[in-house]
N, C-alpha and C positions, 0 to 999 in steps of 0.2 A: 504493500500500500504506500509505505514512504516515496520509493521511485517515480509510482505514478503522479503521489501528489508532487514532489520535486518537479517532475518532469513538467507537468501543468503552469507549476507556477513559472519558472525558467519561458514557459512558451509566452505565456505573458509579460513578463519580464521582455523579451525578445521582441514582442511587439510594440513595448516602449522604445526600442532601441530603433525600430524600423521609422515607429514616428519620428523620435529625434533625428534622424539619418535625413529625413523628406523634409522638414522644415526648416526654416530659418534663423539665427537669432532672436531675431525683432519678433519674429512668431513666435519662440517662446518667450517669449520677456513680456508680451502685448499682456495690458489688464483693462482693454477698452470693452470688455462685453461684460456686461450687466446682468444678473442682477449685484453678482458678490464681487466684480469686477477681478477677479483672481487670473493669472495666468495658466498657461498649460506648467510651464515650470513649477510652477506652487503645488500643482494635485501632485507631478512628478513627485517632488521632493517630501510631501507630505506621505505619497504610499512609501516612498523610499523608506520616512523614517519610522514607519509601524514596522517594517522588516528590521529596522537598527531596533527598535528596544526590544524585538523578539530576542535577538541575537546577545545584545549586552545584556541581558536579564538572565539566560539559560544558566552562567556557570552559578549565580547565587538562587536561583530556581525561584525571583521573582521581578515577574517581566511588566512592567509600569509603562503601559501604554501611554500617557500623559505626560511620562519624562522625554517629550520629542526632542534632536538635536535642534532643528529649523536651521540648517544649513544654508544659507541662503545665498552660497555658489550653487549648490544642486539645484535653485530657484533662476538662477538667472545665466548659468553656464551648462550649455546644455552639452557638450563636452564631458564635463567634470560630472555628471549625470548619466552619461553611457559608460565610462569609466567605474561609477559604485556600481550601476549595474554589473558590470562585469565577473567586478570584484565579489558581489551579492552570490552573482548566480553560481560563484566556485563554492561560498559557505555554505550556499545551500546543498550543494551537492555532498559536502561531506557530512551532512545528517543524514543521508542514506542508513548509514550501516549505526548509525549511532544509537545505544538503547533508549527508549522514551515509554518504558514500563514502568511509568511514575507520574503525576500530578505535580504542574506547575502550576504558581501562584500568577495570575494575572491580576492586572488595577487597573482600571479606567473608569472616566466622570462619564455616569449614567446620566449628568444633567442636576439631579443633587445633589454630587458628592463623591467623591471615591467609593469603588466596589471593587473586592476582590473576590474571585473565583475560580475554581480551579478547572485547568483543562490539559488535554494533552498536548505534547509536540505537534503532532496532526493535525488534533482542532484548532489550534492558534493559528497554526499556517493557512490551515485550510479559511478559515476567516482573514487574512490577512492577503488570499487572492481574493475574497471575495470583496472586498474593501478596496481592492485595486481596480479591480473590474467597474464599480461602483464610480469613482474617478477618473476609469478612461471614458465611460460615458458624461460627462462632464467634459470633460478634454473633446470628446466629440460634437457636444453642442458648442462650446467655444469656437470650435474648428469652423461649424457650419454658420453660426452668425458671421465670423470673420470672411465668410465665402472661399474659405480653401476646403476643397477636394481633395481629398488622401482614400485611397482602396487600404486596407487592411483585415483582410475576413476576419469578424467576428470582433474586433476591438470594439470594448465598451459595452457588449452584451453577453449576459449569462448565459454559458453552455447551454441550460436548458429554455432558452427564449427559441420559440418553434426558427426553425432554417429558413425558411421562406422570410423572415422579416429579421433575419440577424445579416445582416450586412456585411458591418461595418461602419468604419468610416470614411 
């Protein structure tokens, strides 16, 4: 199961790397679309850093979703951004083989406050593509107010969104 999930999340990951590759600077730096006025760099960098406090969290076995770096070269250097990814998708690969026969502690503000909860290696990852996913559709409608065209099967929409209406972007 770890492979497959690795493998998934990596392909996503990858996808990000396609987009940064097709656009521009100025495109990702742009914060003219409304309503949160955010750039494509900002979701970048913010899915980037849910994957950093997975990672900084594992060796003390509590992973504080809230303590984000907010790098903000990964915001505006989109460069420096295909580079963590890079570097992302080799850590993620050596969880492969890693045991995860155990309960990590997660934290995050449910909106009132700190909660912690325990989940496994799996399900944190497996939430932390889906929270990616989540932001490249966002990155897709930035995209599409801006009037750039970019193909990517399936970026920005959940595996299970029927085929016929998952595109892309």
């Amino acid at each position: 199961m770890k492979q497959l999930l690795i493998s998934s999340i990596n392909h996503n990951l990858n996808n990000a790397i396609a987009l940064l590759k097709a656009i521009d600077s100025n495109t990702y730096r742009d914060t003219s679309v409304g309503p949160y006025y955010s750039s494509i760099g900002s979701h970048i960098r913010h899915t980037l850093d849910f994957f950093n406090c997975i990672i900084s969290g594992l060796d003390s076995n509590n992973i504080d979703l809230t303590a984000r770096k907010r790098d903000e070269i990964l915001s505006t250097n989109k460069e420096s951004a295909i580079q963590y990814i890079y570097k992302l998708q080799e850590t993620l690969h050596s969880y492969i083989d890693a045991n995860t026969d155990y309960l990590i502690h997660v934290t995050d503000n449910m909106g009132k406050g700190k909660v912690t909860v325990n989940y496994t290696l799996e399900s944190v990852l497996a939430h932390a593509n889906s929270h990616t996913i989540h932001h490249y559709a966002t990155i897709g409608y930035i995209l599409d107010n801006l009037g750039i065209e970019i193909k990517i099967p399936g970026f920005g929409y959940n595996p299970t969104s029927p085929i016929n209406k998952r595109e892309g972007i």
